[in-house]
N, C-alpha and C positions, 0 to 999 in steps of 0.2 A: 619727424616730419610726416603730416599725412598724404598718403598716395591717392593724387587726384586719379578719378573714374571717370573716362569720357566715352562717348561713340560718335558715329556721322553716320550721313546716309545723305540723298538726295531726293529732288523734290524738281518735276518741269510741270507745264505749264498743261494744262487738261488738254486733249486734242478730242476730247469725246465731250467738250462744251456746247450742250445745244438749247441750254436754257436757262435765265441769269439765275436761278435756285442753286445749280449745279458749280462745282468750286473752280476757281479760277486758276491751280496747281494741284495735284497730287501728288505721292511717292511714300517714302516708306523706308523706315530706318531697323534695323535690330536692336532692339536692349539688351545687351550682353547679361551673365551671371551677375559679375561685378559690378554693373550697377544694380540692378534688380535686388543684390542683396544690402548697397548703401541707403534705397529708400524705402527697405525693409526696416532696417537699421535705422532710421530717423524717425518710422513711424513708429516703433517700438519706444523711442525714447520722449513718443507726446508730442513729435515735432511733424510738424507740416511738409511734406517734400514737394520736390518741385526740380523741373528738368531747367535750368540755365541753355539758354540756345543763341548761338551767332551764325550764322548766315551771309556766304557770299555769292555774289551776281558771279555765272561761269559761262563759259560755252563749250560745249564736247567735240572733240577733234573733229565727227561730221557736222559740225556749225547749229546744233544745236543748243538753244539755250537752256540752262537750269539753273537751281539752287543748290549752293553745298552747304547743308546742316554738319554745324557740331555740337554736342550737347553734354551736358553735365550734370549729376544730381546736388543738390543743394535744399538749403532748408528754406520755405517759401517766405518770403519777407510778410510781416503781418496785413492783409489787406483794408483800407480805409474804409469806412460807414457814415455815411451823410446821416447826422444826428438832430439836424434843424438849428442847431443854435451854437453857440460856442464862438472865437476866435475864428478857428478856421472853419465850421460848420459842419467837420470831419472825425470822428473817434475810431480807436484802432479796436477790427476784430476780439473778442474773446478766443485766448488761447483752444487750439481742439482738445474734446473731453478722450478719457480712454475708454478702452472696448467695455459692454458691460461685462463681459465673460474671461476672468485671467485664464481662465483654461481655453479657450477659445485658441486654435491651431492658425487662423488667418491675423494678420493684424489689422487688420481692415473690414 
């Protein structure tokens, strides 16, 4: 069985919004070793990664409100392309290509 890799962290609401440009939440999570090295691991093997996120509405014991992220790595579902014509009008991405460099020390 494989050992699922998660983290959390938190996310409240901007209190330094003073312009609609500027984001409606901020906050800020760590990515642990353990993940950092599964979506090493998925790009190494050609695959697309991608963080899995659920998200719940909280409030902190002084009555403020936030968000509590949890997040997972996962391999990204193929993303859709408006082709102009077909059934759905829809065609699935071409898979990602690999590095030009097998020596190359980054995977990315």
């Amino acid at each position: 069985m494989e050992q699922r890799i998660s983290g959390d962290g938190q996310i409240y609401p901007n209190k330094y919004k003073d312009a609609p440009n500027k984001p409606d939440i901020t906050g800020e999570f760590a990515v642990n070793k353990e993940t950092l090295k599964q979506l090493v691991s998925l790009l190494k093997e050609g695959k697309e990664p991608a963080l899995k996120v659920a998200i719940w509405n909280r409030v902190s014991k002084a009555g403020n409100p936030y968000h509590y992220i949890k997040y997972e790595p996962v391999e990204a579902k193929p993303k859709k392309e408006y082709n102009g014509g077909g059934s759905s009008g829809f065609k699935a991405n071409p898979p990602p290509t690999q590095a030009e460099d097998p020596d190359d020390p980054l995977p990315f």
